[in-house]
Structure formats: C-alpha cells, structure tokens
PADO-571901 format. One line per field, with one value per residue (C-alpha): residue number from 0; y, x, z. Coordinates in nm, 3 decimals, m for minus. Example, Ala and Ser with C-alpha at 12.3 -4.5 7.8 and 13.67 -1.06 7.14 Angstrom:
nr: c(0_1)
Y: c(m0.450_m0.106)
X: c(1.230_1.367)
Z: c(0.780_0.714)
This chain:
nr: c(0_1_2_3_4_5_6_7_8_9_10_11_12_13_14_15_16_17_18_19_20_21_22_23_24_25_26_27_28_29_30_31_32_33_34_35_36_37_38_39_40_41_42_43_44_45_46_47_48_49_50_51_52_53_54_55_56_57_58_59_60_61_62_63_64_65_66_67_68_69_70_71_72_73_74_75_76_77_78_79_80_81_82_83_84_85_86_87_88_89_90_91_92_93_94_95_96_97_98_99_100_101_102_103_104_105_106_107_108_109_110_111_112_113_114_115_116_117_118_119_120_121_122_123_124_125_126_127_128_129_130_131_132_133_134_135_136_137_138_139_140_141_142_143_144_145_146_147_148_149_150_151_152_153)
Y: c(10.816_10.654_10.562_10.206_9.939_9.940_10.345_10.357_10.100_10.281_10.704_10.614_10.891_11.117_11.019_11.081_11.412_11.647_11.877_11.631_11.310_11.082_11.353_11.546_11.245_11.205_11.541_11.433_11.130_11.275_11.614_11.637_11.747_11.868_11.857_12.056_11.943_11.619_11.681_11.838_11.962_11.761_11.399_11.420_11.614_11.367_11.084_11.254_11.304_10.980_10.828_11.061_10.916_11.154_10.928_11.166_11.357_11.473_11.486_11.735_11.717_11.651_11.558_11.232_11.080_11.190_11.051_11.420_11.453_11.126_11.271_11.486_11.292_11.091_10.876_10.803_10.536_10.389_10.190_10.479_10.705_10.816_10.690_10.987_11.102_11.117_10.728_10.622_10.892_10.670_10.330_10.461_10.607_10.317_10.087_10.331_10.352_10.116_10.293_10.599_10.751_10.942_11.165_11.193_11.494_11.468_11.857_12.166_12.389_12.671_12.896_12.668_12.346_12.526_12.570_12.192_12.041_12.220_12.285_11.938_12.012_12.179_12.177_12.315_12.269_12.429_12.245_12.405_12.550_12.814_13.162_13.246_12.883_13.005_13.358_13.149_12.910_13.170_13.372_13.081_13.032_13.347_13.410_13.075_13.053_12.762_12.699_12.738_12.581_12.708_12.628_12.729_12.652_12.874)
X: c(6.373_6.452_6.220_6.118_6.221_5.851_5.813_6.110_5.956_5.658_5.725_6.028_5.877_5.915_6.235_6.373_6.290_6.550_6.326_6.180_6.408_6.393_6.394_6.127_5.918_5.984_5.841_5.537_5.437_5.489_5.299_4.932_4.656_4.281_4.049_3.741_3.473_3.517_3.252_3.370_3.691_3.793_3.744_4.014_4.261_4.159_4.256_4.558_4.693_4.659_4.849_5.081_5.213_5.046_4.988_4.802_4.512_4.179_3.896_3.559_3.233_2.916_2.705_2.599_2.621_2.336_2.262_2.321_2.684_2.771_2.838_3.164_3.261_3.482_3.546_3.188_2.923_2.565_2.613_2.710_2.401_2.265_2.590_2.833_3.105_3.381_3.302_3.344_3.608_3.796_3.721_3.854_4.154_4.282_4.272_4.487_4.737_4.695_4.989_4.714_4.586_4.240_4.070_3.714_3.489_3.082_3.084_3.036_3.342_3.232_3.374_3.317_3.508_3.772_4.056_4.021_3.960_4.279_4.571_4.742_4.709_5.004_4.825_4.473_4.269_3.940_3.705_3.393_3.152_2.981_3.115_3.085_3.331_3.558_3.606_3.607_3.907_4.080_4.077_4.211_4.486_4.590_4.611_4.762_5.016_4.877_4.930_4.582_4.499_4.136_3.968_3.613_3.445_3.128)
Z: c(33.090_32.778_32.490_32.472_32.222_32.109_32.085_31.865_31.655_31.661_31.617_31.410_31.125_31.408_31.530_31.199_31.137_31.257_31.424_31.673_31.703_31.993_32.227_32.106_32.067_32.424_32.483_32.229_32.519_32.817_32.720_32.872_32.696_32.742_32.486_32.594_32.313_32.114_31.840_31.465_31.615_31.913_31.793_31.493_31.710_31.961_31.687_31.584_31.936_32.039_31.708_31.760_32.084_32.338_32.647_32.856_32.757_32.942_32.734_32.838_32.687_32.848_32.502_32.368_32.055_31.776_31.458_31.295_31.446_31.264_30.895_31.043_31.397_31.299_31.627_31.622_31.445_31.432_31.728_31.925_31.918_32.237_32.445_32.591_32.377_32.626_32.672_32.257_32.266_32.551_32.378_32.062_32.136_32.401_32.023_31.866_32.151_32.465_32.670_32.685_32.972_32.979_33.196_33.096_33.205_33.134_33.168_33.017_33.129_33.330_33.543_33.838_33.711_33.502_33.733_33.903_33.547_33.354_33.577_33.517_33.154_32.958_32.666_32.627_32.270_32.275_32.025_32.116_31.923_32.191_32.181_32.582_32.620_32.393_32.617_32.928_32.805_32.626_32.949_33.187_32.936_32.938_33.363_33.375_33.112_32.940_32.583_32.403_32.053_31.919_31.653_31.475_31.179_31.077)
C-alpha cells in the first residue's frame, strides 16, 4: 500500500531524507510498538512516536497521575492528577495523530501477562524504572527476537 496524499503532506521531512524516503516512512506507520511505562521515559518517546507517524502502539502502565510526576511527564497536567496514565497517554497522542491506534494496558508487566501483552509488538521500549521489570523484558526480548529499546536515568 501506498502512502496517502495527506501522509506525504505530512512526513515530507522524512520522505526527503535519503535514508528513509517514502518507503521507509511506510515502514515508520505500519511498525507496532509497546511502551511498557509512560512516566519520565515513556511519555516523550510516547510523544515522539506518535508525531513521527507510528500508527500502532500499545502502551502499559498501571499508575496514575501524581502531582510529583508533573515537573518531568510531559504528556501530563494539573487536570490530570489522580486519573490513569495510559488514559491521558491515549487522549494525548490521538490529538497529535488521529490515524493512531492504541492498546492500553492498566498493568504492571509480569511474568504472567508478558507473552499475551507483547507478541503483536515488533518493537518493545522499556521505560520503567524497576530493576526486576527491566530483567523480565530484557529476557522476553531476547527468547523472542524482539527488538528492545531501554532506557534509565539514576
């Protein structure tokens, strides 16, 4: 399938680099993408995904909104306190690109939900911020052949 008249219009900075071109931009929308955490980490990848022209990605966290995260979340604001991020996360991102499709999770990831939650995904970005996660995603990734982005800040 062909790019639209309106996603030309649209990723044209990325059609015009050499490296990526209408093609690759293709690639860029049809990838799918999990984002397990959407504090500090996940909600500007989240952002940047979603401008980007990614038009399918699964978002898991199973926190809400507090007052403390607001100073370095960026897809969050006063009026969001106490609501679940995966919900503002959604609301957000559908503004920035309306073609988007999102798969919210209000869970941690665990052993139990990790296989049914990631194998649509062929991207996986791990944005938590608990060591034992980390393992657990990084070890999924790794018998699966998924493509694992991690990130930390301490």
């Amino acid at each position: 399938m062909k790019l639209s008249y309106d996603d030309v219009k649209r990723y044209i900075a990325h059609i015009n680099l050499k490296k990526i071109g209408s093609f690759g931009q293709k690639k860029i929308i049809d990838t799918k993408v999990l984002i397990i955490g959407v504090g500090g980490l996940g909600s500007p990848v989240a952002l940047y995904l979603a401008s980007s022209g990614i038009n399918n990605i699964g978002i898991v966290d199973d926190d809400k909104i507090d007052i403390s995260n607001l100073h370095r979340q960026i897809l969050f604001n006063e009026e969001d306190v106490n609501k679940f991020k995966v919900d503002i996360t959604e609301k957000r991102l559908k503004k920035i690109n309306s073609k988007i499709k999102i798969i919210k999770f209000k869970n941690k990831i665990d052993n139990n939900n990790i296989n049914k939650i990631a194998k649509r995904y062929d991207l996986i970005i791990d944005g938590t911020d608990s060591f034992k996660s980390k393992l657990l995603i990084n070890d999924y990734c790794y018998k699966n052949k998924k493509i694992l982005i991690c990130g930390a800040i301490s």
